[in-house]
C-alpha positions in Angstrom: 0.0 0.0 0.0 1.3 3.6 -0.8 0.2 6.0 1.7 -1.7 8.7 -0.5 -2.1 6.3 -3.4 -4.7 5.0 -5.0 -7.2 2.4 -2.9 -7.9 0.4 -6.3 -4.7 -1.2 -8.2 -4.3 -3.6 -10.9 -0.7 -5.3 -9.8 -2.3 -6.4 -6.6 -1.5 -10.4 -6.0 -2.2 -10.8 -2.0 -4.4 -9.2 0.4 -4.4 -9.2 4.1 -7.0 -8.3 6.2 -7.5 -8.6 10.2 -9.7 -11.7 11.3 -12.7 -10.6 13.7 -13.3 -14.4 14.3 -12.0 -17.4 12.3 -15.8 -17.0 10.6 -14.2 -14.2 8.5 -11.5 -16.4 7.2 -14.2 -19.3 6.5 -16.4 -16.4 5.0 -13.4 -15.0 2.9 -13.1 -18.8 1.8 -17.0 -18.6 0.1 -17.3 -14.8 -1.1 -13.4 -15.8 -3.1 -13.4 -19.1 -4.5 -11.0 -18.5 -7.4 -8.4 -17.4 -4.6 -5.7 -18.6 -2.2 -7.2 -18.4 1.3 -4.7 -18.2 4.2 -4.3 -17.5 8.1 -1.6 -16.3 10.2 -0.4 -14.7 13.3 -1.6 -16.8 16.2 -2.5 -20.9 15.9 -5.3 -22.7 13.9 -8.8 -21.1 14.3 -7.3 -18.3 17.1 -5.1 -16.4 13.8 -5.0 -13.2 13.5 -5.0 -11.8 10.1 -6.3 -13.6 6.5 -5.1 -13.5 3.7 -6.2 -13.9 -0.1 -3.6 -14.3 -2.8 -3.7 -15.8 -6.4 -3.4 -19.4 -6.4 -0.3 -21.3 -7.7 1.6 -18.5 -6.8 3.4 -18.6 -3.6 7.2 -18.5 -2.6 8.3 -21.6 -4.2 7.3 -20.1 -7.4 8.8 -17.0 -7.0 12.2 -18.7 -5.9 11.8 -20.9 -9.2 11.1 -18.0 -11.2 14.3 -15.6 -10.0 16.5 -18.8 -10.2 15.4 -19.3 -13.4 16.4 -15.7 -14.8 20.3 -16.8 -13.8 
Protein backbone atom coordinates (compact mmCIF):
# COMPACT_ATOMS: atom_id res chain seq x y z
CA UNK A 1 0.00 0.00 0.00
CA UNK A 2 1.29 3.63 -0.84
CA UNK A 3 0.25 6.02 1.66
CA UNK A 4 -1.73 8.71 -0.50
CA UNK A 5 -2.09 6.29 -3.42
CA UNK A 6 -4.70 4.97 -5.02
CA UNK A 7 -7.18 2.38 -2.91
CA UNK A 8 -7.92 0.39 -6.31
CA UNK A 9 -4.75 -1.21 -8.18
CA UNK A 10 -4.33 -3.62 -10.92
CA UNK A 11 -0.72 -5.29 -9.84
CA UNK A 12 -2.34 -6.45 -6.64
CA UNK A 13 -1.47 -10.41 -6.03
CA UNK A 14 -2.20 -10.76 -2.00
CA UNK A 15 -4.43 -9.25 0.38
CA UNK A 16 -4.44 -9.21 4.07
CA UNK A 17 -6.99 -8.26 6.22
CA UNK A 18 -7.48 -8.62 10.18
CA UNK A 19 -9.71 -11.67 11.34
CA UNK A 20 -12.67 -10.55 13.66
CA UNK A 21 -13.26 -14.36 14.30
CA UNK A 22 -11.96 -17.41 12.26
CA UNK A 23 -15.79 -17.02 10.59
CA UNK A 24 -14.18 -14.17 8.55
CA UNK A 25 -11.51 -16.40 7.17
CA UNK A 26 -14.19 -19.31 6.48
CA UNK A 27 -16.41 -16.37 4.96
CA UNK A 28 -13.44 -14.99 2.88
CA UNK A 29 -13.08 -18.81 1.80
CA UNK A 30 -16.96 -18.65 0.05
CA UNK A 31 -17.32 -14.84 -1.12
CA UNK A 32 -13.42 -15.83 -3.06
CA UNK A 33 -13.42 -19.14 -4.55
CA UNK A 34 -11.04 -18.52 -7.36
CA UNK A 35 -8.40 -17.45 -4.63
CA UNK A 36 -5.70 -18.58 -2.17
CA UNK A 37 -7.18 -18.38 1.26
CA UNK A 38 -4.69 -18.22 4.19
CA UNK A 39 -4.26 -17.46 8.05
CA UNK A 40 -1.65 -16.28 10.19
CA UNK A 41 -0.35 -14.69 13.30
CA UNK A 42 -1.61 -16.82 16.21
CA UNK A 43 -2.51 -20.88 15.92
CA UNK A 44 -5.27 -22.70 13.91
CA UNK A 45 -8.77 -21.06 14.30
CA UNK A 46 -7.31 -18.32 17.11
CA UNK A 47 -5.10 -16.45 13.84
CA UNK A 48 -5.01 -13.19 13.51
CA UNK A 49 -5.02 -11.81 10.11
CA UNK A 50 -6.35 -13.60 6.49
CA UNK A 51 -5.06 -13.54 3.65
CA UNK A 52 -6.21 -13.93 -0.15
CA UNK A 53 -3.59 -14.29 -2.83
CA UNK A 54 -3.68 -15.83 -6.39
CA UNK A 55 -3.45 -19.40 -6.36
CA UNK A 56 -0.34 -21.32 -7.74
CA UNK A 57 1.62 -18.48 -6.81
CA UNK A 58 3.41 -18.56 -3.56
CA UNK A 59 7.17 -18.50 -2.65
CA UNK A 60 8.30 -21.56 -4.23
CA UNK A 61 7.31 -20.08 -7.36
CA UNK A 62 8.83 -17.05 -6.97
CA UNK A 63 12.24 -18.65 -5.85
CA UNK A 64 11.79 -20.89 -9.17
CA UNK A 65 11.11 -18.00 -11.24
CA UNK A 66 14.32 -15.55 -9.98
CA UNK A 67 16.46 -18.82 -10.20
CA UNK A 68 15.35 -19.27 -13.38
CA UNK A 69 16.36 -15.69 -14.79
CA UNK A 70 20.25 -16.76 -13.76
Amino acid sequence: MIYGGELYRDDCNKVSFILNSYQDHLDSIKEFPDLKPGTWGGDGEIALFGDLGVKGIDKAHAIDDVLNLC
